[in-house]
C-alpha positions as CSV (number, residue, x, y, z in Angstrom):
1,X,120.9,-138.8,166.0
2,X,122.5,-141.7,167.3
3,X,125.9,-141.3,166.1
4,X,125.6,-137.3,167.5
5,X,125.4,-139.3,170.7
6,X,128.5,-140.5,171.2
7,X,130.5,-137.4,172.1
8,X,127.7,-136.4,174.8
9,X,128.1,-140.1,176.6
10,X,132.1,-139.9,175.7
11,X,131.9,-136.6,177.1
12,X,129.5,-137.8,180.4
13,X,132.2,-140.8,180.6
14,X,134.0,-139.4,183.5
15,X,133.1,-138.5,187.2
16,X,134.6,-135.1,187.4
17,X,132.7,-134.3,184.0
18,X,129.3,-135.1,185.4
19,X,129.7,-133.2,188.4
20,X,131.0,-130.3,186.8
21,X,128.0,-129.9,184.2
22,X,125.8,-130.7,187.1
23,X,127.4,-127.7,189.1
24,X,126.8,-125.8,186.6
25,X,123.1,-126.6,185.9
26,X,122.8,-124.8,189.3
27,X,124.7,-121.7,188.6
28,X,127.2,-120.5,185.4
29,X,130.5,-120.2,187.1
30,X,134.3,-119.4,185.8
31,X,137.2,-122.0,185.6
32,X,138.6,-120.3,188.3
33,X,135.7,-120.3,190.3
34,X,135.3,-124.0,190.0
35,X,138.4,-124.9,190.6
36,X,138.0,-123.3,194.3
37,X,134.9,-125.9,194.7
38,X,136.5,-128.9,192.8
39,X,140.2,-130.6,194.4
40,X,141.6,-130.1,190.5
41,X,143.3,-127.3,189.0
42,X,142.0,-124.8,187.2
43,X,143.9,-126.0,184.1
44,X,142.0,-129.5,184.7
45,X,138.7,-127.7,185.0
46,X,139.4,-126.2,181.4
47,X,140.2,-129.2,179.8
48,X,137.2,-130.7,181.2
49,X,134.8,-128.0,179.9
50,X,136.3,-127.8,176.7
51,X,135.3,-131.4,176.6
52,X,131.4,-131.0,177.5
53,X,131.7,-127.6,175.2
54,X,132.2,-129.8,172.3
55,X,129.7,-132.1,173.5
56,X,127.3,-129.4,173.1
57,X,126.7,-130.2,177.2
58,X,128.4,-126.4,177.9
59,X,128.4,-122.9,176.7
60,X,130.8,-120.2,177.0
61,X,130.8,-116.4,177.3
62,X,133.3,-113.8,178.0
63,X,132.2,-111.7,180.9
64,X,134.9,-109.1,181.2
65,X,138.3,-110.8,182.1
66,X,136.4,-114.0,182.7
67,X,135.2,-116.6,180.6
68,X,131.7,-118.0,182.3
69,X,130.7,-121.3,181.3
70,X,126.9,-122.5,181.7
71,X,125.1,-125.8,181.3
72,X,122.8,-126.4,178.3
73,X,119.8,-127.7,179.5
74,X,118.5,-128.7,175.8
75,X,121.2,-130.8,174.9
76,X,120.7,-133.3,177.6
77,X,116.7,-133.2,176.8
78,X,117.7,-133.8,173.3
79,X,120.0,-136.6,174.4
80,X,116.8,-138.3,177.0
81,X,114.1,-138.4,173.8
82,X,116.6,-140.0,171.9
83,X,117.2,-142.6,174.7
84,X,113.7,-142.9,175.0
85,X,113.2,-143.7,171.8
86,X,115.6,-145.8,171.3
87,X,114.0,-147.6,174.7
88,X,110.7,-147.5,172.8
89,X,112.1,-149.4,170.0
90,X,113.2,-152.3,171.5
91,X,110.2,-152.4,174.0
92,X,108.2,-153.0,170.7
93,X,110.9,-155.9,169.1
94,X,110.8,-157.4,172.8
95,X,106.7,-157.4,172.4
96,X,107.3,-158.9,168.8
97,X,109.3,-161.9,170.0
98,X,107.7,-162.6,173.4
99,X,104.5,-162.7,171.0
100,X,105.7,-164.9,168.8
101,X,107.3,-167.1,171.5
102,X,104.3,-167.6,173.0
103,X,102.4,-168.6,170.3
């Protein structure tokens, strides 16, 4: 799982990125309808989607002439178990060596 994290934290690596995804944890919206709410264009909206797409961060769906884009909610729970794991980890080697430190 590690390595599958890299393209989510690559992909959370940039302002506009986070505040996209978390626009769109509120409500799906199109390129062009972000792009009204965000001071980019709408051609640097896509790019930036097609990043958190291939993160796994962002789904896409064609709804008539539009393509609606939506936050996945699982991913980033995916991606917090693994940190917390990995946080649980070296609590315990931290233990290990403050115990063996100390005596």
């Amino acid at each position: 799982m590690s390595q599958a994290l890299a393209p989510v934290f690559a992909a959370l690596g940039d302002d506009t990125r986070w505040a996209l995804l978390a626009r769109l944890g509120e409500a799906p919206a199109s390129a062009s309808a972000l792009a009204r709410e965000f001071p980019i264009s709408r051609q640097a909206i896509v790019k930036h989607l097609d990043v958190l797409r291939a993160a796994g961060l962002v789904e896409s769906e064609q709804q008539g002439r539009e393509l609606v884009h939506r936050a996945l909610g699982g991913r980033l729970s995916d991606v917090a178990r693994e940190l917390e794991r990995i946080g649980q980890t070296w609590d315990a080697r931290l233990t290990r060596i403050k115990k063996l430190a100390e005596g």
